[in-house]
N, C-alpha and C positions, 0 to 999 in steps of 0.2 A: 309823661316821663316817670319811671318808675325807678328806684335805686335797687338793687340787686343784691351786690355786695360794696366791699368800698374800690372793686376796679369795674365794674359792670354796672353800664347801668340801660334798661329796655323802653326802646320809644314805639310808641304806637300812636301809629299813623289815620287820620280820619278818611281814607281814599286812596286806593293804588297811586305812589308817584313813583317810576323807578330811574328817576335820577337821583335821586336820596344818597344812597350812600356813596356817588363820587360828588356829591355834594359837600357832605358832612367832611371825602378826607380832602376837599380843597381848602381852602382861604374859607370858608364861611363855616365849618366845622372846625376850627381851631378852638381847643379846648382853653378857658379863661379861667382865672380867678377872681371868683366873685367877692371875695374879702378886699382883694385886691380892687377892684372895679367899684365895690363901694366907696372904700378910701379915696382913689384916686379921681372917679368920678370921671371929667371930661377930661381929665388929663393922663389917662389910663396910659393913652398910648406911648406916651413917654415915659410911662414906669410899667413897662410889659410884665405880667408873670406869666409863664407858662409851663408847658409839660417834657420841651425837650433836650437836648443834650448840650445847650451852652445856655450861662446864665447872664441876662442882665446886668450890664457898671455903669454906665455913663453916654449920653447922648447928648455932646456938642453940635448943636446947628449948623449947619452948613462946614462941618469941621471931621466931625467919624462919631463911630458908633462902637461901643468895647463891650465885648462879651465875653464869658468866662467861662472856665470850664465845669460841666454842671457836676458835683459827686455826687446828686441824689437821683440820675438817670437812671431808669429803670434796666437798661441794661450797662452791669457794674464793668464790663471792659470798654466802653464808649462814653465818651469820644477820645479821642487821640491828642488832639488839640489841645495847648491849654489855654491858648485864648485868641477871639476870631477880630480884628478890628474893621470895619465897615467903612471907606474912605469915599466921599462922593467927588466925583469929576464931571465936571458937565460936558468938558470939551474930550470927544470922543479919540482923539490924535493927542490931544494931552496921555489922555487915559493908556494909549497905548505905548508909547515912551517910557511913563514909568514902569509899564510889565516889561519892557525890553530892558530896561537898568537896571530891573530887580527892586525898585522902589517899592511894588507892590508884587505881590505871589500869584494876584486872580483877575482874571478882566471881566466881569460878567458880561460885556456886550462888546461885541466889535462889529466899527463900522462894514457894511460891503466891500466900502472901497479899501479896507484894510487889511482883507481875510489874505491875500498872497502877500503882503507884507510880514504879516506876523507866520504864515508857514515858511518863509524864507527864513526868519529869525534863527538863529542856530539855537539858542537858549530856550526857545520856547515853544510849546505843544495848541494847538490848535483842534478844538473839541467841537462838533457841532454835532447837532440832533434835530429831528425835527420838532416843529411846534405843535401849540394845540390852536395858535390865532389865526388871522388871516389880513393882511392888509387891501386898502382899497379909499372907494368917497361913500362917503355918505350922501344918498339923495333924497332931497326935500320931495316928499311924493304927495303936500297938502300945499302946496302955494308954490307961487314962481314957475317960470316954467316946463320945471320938469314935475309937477303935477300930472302933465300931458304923458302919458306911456310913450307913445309913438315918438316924443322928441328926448326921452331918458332914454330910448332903446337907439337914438340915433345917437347918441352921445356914445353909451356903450360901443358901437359898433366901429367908432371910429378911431375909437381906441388901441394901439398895438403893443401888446399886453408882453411880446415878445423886446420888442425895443427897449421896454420898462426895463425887465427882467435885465436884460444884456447892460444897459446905459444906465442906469440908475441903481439895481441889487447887483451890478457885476455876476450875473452868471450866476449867483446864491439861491439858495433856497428854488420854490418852484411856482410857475404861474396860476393863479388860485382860479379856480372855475367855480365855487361854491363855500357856504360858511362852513363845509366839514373836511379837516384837513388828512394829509395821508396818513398822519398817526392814529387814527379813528377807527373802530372796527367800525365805523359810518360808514368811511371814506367807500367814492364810488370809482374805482381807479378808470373804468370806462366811459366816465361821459366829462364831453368833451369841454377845455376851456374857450370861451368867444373869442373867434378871427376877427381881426380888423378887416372889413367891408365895406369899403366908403358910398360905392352903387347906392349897395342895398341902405346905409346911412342917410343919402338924400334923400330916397326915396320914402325914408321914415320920416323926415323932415316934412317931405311934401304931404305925405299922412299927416303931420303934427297942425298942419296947417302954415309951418316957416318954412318955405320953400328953400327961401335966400340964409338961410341960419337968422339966429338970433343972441342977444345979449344976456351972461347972467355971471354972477359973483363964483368965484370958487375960494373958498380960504382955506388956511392950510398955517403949521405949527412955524415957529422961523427958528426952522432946521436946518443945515448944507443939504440934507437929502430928500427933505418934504419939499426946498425950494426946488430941487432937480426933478422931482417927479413932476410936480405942477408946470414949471413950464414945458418941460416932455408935452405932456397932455396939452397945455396950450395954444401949442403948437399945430398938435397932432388936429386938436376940434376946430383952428385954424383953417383948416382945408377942407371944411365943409359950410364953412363960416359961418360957425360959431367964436362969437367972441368971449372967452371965459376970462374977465379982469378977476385979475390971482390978488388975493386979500391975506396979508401976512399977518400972523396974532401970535402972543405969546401963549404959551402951551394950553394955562389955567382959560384964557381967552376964551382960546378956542373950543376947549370946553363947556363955558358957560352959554358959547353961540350954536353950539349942539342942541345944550339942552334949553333953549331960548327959541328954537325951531328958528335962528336969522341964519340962513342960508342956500344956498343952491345948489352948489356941489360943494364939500368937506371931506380935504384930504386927513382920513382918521381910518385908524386901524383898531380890530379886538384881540384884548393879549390871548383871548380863548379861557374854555375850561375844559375839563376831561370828559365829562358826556354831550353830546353834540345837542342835547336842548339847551346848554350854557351858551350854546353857539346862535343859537336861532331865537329862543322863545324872546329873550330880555332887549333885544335889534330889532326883532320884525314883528314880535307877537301886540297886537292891538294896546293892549294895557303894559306892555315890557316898559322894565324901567330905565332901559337906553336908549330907545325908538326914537332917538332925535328926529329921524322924518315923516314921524306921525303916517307911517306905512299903516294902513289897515287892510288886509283880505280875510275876509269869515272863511274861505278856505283852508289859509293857512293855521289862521286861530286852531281849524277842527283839526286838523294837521297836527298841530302842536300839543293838544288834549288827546289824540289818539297814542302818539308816540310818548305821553308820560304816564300812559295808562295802560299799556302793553307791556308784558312781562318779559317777553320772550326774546330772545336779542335778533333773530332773523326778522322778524314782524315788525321792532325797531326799526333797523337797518332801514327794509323798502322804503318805510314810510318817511325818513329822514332822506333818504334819496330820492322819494317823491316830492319833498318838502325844496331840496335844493333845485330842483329843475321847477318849480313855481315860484321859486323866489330869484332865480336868473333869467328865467320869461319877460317875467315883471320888473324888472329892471331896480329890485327895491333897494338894491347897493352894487357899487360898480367894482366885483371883485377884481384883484390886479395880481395876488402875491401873498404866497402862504412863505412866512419868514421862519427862519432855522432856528434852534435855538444855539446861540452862537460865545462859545469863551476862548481866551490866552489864555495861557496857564505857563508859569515858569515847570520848566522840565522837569523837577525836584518835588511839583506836586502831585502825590499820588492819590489812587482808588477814590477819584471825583468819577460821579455819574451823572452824565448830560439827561435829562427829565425833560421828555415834549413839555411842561408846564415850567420852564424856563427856571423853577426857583432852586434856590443854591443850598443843598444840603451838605454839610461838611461833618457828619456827624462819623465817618468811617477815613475820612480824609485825614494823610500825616505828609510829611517835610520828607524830604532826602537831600540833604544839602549839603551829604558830606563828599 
């Protein structure tokens, strides 16, 4: 890294990577103060500084978050705002009550089963976009047994990824056939999402060597709508008999049994990043540092070295949709639902921009509440 001037400064890179710079402007590129970071140390993130147009006041635990309006932003007519307060709800039907009272001005997430509730709302504007994630399980592909291809592939298959969508996303968003979503210049709008198949399911069974199905754990977050998916699925692998005994964890839990590799099927989803190696390398690549299921294919590895080392975006492209059709073969996660990016908003607030990367920028956003 080289310093420039005092607004430039030039990195040079030891090896073609061209995910770099939607690297740098996501979450992992966030510009820090290192004076700051000294000082604070491990407690940094409680006392944030940063570069953009609200400033840090105070962060009550499980209570809000107050931010103020920045005057030393680099652009002097921004922001609007004079101050943003952060309120956390856990209860999602909570959440949405208060944006219908006016308690609160922003909903950053509403539930599926909510999205025609809040469009009927007279007071309230409903904003969605699409994502950069994709939800789904996680499959163990180093123990238990879905190790076996031929019984993760019967799993998949018996899956109806349609019902999902209808009975559980209410009709939202879209059924994911891969980890690159439509917001992607990846995205492969022609290839297709997996049909539930039950035939062709036992007959992967009888491949797997469990004709009769067999027993194995699935866990999942204790959500109203991770429990609704799970027994959906349940259900569904029910009728080829498979028995999936659903394992309910708290959120951190479930977490820690990811990356604990204790599992069989894990109902978990990726919030995504903007270039589709965010999507792949860190879930499926051999050494990724999410790979809860210890997936490994030396293809895919080479796969993932060639598309960080190609410049050119077409070249990309293929080989990232070469990439997703080897890793829905292989059954190395059981895509279900690429989810929207999804807000309330009282009527009165203006010039918000819904962002595939879900995060809430209010830096051009003001009130009309008169």
């Amino acid at each position: 890294m080289t310093v420039v001037d005092p607004l430039t400064v030039r990195i040079g890179l030891k090896n073609v990577f061209s995910p770099f710079l939607a690297i740098i402007s996501d979450r992992a590129g966030y510009i820090v103060s290192p004076e700051a970071r000294a000082k604070h140390g491990k407690d940094y993130t409680r006392n944030p500084v940063g570069t953009g147009p609200f400033q840090f006041v105070e962060w009550i635990k499980d209570d809000h978050a107050t931010f103020k309006r920045f005057d030393g932003y680099w652009d002097k007519e921004l922001p609007y705002l004079d101050q943003v307060v952060y309120r956390p709800i856990p209860d999602l039907t909570v959440a949405v009550t208060e944006v219908k009272t006016g308690n609160v001005d922003f909903l950053r997430r509403v539930d599926p089963k909510d999205v025609d509730d809040v469009k009927a709302t007279r007071n309230l504007e409903y904003l969605e976009g699409q994502g950069v994630g994709y939800q789904g399980f996680w499959v163990n592909t180093a123990k238990g047994p879905l190790a076996n291809r031929a019984l993760r592939e019967a799993v998949s298959l018996a899956i109806d990824r349609e019902s999902l969508l209808a009975v559980a996303y209410f009709a939202t968003g879209e059924i994911a056939h891969g980890p690159v979503p439509p917001s992607s210049w990846a995205y492969d709008a022609g290839y297709p999402a997996a049909k539930r198949d039950l035939a062709q399911a036992k007959a992967k069974l009888a491949e797997g060597g469990q004709p009769n199905g067999f027993p194995m754990a699935m866990k999942v977050a204790n959500t109203p709508q991770g429990q609704k998916i799970t027994q959906l699925v349940q259900a569904q692998l029910k009728e080829i008999g498979v028995d999936a005994q659903i394992q309910t964890l708290e959120f951190g839990a479930l977490l820690k049994a990811g990356e604990q590799n204790d599992f069989d099927l894990m109902s978990l989803g990726w919030s995504g990043r903007i270039d589709p190696d965010g999507n792949i390398q860190p879930i499926f690549g051999t050494t990724g540092a999410f790979n809860y299921g210890k997936y490994t294919n030396t293809d895919v590895d080479r796969m993932i070295a060639q598309g960080r080392e190609a410049t050119g975006q077409p070249e990309r492209k293929r080989i990232y949709q070469d990439l997703q059709k080897k890793l829905t073969e292989d059954v190395a996660y059981v895509f279900t639902w690429f989810e929207p990016t999804a807000y309330a908003v009282g009527d009165y607030v203006k010039e918000f921009e819904a962002t595939p990367d879900g995060l809430m920028r209010f830096k051009s956003t003001w009130l009309n509440k008169s």
